[in-house]
C-alpha positions as CSV (number, residue, x, y, z in Angstrom):
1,X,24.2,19.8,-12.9
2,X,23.8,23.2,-14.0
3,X,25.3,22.1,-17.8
4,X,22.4,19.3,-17.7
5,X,19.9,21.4,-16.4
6,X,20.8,24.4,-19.3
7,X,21.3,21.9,-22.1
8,X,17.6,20.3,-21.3
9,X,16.0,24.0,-21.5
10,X,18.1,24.1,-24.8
11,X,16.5,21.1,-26.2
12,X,13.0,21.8,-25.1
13,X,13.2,25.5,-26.9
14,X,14.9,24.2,-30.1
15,X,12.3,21.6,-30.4
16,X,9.0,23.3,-29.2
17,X,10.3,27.4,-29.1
18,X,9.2,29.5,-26.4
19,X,6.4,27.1,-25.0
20,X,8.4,24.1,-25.5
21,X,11.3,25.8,-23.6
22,X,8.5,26.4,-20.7
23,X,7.8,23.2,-20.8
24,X,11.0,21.8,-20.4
25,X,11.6,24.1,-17.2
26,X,8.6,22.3,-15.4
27,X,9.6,19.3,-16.7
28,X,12.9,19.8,-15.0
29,X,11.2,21.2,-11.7
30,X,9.2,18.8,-11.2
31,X,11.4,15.8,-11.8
32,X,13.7,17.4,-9.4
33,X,11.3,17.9,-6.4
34,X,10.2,13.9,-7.2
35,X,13.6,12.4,-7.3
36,X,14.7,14.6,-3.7
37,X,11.6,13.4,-1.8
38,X,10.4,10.2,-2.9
39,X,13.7,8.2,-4.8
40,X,14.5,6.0,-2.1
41,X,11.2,4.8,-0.9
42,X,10.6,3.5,-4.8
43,X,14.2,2.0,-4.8
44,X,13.8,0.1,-1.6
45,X,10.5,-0.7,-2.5
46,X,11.4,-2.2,-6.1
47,X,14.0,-4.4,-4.7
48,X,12.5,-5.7,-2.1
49,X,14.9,-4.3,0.6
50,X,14.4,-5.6,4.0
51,X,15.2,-3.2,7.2
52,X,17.3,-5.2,10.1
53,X,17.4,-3.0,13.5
54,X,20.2,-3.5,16.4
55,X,17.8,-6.3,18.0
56,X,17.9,-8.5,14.8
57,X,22.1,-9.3,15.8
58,X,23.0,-8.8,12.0
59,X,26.5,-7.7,11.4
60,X,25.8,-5.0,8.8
61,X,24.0,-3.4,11.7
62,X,26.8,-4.0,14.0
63,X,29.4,-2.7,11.1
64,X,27.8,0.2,10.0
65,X,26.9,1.6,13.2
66,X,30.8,1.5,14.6
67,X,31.4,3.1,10.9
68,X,28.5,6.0,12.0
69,X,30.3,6.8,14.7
70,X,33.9,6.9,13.7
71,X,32.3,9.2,11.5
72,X,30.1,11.4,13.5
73,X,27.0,10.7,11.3
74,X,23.8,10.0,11.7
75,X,22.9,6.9,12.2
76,X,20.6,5.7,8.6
77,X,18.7,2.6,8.0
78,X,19.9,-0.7,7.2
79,X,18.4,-2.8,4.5
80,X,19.0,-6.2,3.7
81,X,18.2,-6.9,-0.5
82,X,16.8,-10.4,-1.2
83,X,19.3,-11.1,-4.3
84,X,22.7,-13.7,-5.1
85,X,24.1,-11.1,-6.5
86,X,27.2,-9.3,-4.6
87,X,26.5,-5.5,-4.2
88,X,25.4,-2.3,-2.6
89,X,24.1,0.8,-2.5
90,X,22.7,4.1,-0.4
91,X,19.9,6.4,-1.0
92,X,18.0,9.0,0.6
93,X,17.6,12.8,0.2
94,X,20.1,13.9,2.9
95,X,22.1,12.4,5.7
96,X,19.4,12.4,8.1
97,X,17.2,11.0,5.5
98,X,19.3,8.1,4.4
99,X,19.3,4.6,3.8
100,X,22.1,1.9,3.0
101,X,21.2,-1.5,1.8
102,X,23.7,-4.6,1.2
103,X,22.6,-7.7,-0.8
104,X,22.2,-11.2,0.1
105,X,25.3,-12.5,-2.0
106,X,27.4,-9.4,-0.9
107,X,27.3,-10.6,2.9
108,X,28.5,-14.2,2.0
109,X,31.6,-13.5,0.0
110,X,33.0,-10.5,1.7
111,X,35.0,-10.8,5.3
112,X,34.8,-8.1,7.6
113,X,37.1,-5.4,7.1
114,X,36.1,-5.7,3.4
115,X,32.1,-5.2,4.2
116,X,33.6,-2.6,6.4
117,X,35.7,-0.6,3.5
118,X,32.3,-1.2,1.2
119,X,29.8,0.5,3.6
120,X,31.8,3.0,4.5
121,X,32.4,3.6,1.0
122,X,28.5,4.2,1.1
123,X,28.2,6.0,4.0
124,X,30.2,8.4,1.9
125,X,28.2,8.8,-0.5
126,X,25.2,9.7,2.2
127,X,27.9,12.2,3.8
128,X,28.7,13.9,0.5
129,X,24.9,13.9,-0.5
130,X,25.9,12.2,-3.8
131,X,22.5,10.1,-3.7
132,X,20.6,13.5,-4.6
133,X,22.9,14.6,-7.3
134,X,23.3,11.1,-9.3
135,X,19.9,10.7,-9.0
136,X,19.1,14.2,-10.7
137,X,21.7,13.9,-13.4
138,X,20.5,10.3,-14.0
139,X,16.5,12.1,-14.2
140,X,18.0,14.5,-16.9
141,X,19.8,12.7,-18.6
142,X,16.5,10.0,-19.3
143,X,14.6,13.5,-19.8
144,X,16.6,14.6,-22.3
145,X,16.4,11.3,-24.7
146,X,12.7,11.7,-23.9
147,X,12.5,14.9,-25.1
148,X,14.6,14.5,-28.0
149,X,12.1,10.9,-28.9
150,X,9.0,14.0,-28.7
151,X,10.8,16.1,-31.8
152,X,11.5,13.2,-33.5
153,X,7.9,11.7,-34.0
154,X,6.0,14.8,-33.3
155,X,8.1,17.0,-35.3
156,X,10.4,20.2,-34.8
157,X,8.4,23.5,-34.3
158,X,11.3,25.4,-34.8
159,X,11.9,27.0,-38.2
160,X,16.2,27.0,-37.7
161,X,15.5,23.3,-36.9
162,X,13.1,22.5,-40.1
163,X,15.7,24.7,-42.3
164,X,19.2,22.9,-40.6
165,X,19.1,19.1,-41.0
166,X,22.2,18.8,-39.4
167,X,21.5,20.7,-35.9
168,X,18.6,18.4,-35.9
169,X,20.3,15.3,-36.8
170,X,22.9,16.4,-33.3
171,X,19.6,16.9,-31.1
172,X,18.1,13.6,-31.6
173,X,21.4,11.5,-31.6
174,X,24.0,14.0,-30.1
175,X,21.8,15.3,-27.1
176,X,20.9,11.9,-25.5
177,X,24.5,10.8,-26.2
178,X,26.4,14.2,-24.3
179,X,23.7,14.0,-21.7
180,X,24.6,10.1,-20.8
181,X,28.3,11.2,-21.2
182,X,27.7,13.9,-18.2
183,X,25.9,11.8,-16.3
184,X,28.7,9.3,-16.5
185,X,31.4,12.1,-15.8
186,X,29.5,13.1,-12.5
187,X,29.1,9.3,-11.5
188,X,32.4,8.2,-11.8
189,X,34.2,11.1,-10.0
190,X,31.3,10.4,-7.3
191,X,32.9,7.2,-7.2
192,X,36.6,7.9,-6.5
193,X,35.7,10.4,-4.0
194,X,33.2,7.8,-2.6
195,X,36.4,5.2,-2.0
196,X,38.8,8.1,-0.7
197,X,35.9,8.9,1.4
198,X,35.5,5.5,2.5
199,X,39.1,4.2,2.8
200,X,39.5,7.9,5.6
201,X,36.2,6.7,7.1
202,X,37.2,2.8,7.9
203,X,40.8,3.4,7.9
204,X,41.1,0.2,5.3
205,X,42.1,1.1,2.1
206,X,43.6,-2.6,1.0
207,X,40.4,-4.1,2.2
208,X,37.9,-2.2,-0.2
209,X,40.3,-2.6,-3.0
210,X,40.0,-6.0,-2.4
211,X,36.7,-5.6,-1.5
212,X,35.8,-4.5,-5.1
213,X,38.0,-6.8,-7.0
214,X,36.0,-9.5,-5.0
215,X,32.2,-8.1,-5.8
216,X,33.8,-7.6,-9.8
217,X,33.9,-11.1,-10.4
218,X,30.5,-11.7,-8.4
219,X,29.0,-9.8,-10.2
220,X,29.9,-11.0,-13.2
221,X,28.9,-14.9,-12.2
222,X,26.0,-12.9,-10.7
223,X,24.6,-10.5,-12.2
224,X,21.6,-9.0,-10.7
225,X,18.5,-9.8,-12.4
226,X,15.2,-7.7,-12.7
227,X,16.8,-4.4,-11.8
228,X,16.6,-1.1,-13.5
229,X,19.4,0.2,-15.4
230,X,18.9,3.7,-14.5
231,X,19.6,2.9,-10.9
232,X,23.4,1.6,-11.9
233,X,25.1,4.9,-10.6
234,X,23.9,3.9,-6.9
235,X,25.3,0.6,-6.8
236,X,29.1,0.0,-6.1
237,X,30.0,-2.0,-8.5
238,X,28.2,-1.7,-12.1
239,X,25.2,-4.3,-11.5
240,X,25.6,-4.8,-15.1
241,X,28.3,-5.7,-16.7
242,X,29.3,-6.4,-19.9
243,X,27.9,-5.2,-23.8
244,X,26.4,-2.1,-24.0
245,X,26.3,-1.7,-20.1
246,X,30.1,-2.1,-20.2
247,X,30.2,0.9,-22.8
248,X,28.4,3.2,-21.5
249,X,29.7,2.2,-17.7
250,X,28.7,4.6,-14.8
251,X,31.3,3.2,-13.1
252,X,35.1,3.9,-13.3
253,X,36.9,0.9,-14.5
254,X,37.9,-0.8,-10.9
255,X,41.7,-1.5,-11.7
256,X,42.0,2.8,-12.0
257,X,39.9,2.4,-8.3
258,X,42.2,-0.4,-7.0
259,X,45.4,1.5,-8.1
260,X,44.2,4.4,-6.2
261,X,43.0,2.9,-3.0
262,X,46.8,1.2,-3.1
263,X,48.1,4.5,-3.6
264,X,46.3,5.8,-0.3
265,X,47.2,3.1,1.5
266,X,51.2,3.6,0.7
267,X,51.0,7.4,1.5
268,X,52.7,9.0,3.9
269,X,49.6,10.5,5.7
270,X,47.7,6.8,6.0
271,X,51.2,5.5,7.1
272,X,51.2,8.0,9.8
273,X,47.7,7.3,10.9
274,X,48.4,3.5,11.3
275,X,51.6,4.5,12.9
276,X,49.1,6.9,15.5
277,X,46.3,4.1,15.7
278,X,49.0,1.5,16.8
């Protein structure tokens, strides 16, 4: 974050000197403040997320709230999204601030222990505050392509710039490029932690690996329709996949997440916790 945050003050001083480097600080402030306080009321809202409660009898409910307590967390709010399309996702500033939302399509293919390893997968992420940080890098990393788009039809005010075609010729296609690569880097380890997080949380390792090989194919029969790209880090499995989306994936490649969920599962601390549990 603070690589992201130093290389968009570079960008906006190289393109607008001292006042664009100004510029690009509030820029970066205020984007900040936006995404912590008001990212998950425009994410529910755009999807059309529907909250369920413990009197509407809905199983997520049911499942996450035995997940919230295994885990000592707060309880956050459920949401149901209207969509065919298998997958999930959490948002929300902090843990006691948090929402996690399951689709339509996700409920109907997956049994439970496997909706269990999936939202406690989630609930990680709300533990670990990962919605705040993906969200940020995901803001600076669209800031700095925007930034970079502002020098390259409003021109360079730098004089280095004007007399080095080649440092601008690395702003305007290397910037937005490195930026999306950081923001992928800090995705995907949220990721792994996020199943390690979920498989301690559940105590079903198997079942979220299966879980995700499940939702995989979904999506790719299903892919969800009329949502932004940007949002991509929060689901669990790359809503869009395939082409360009497939290349610049936010997502680790789920046979490396599979492989490692296995490898918890055969290790001699989650063999002794079974071993306990039993």
């Amino acid at each position: 974050m603070t690589l992201l945050t130093v290389f968009f003050v570079w960008i906006g001083g190289q393109i607008g000197g001292q006042q664009g480097l100004v510029i690009a600080f509030v820029m970066a402030a205020v984007m900040n403040l936006g995404a912590y306080w008001f990212s998950d009321k425009m994410v529910l809202r755009q999807y059309r997320a529907n909250e369920v409660g413990p009197e509407s009898n809905s199983r997520l409910y049911d499942i996450v709230q035995k997940l919230v307590d295994n885990a000592k967390m707060p309880m956050p709010k459920v949401y149901v999204v209207p969509t065919n399309s298998p997958n999930a996702f959490a948002t929300g500033r902090n843990p006691n601030h948090a929402a996690v939302c399951a689709t339509d399509g996700i409920l109907q293919i997956l049994d439970d222990d496997e909706l269990e390893g999936v939202m406690a997968h989630e609930l990680t992420h709300v533990k670990n505050r990962d919605i705040l940080t993906s969200t940020i890098a995901a803001t600076f990393a669209g800031a700095i392509t925007m930034v970079t788009r502002m020098g390259m039809y409003g021109g360079n005010r730098s004089s280095n710039n004007r007399s080095n075609p080649l440092l601008s010729i690395l702003m305007l296609i290397g910037a937005p490029l490195a930026a999306t690569a950081i923001r992928m880097l800090i995705s995907r380890t949220r990721e792994y932690s996020a199943d390690a997080g979920g498989s301690e949380i559940s105590g079903k390792p198997l079942s979220l690996a299966s879980a995700l090989k499940k939702l995989h194919n979904g999506v790719q029969r299903k892919p969800m329709l009329g949502a932004n790209p940007a949002h991509s880090h929060m689901f669990i499995i790359n809503p869009f996949l395939g082409g360009m989306q497939k290349m610049f994936a936010t997502h680790p490649p789920m046979e490396e997440r599979v492989r490692r969920l296995e490898e918890i599962a055969n290790s001699r601390q989650y063999q002794n916790r079974e071993y306990l549990d039993s």
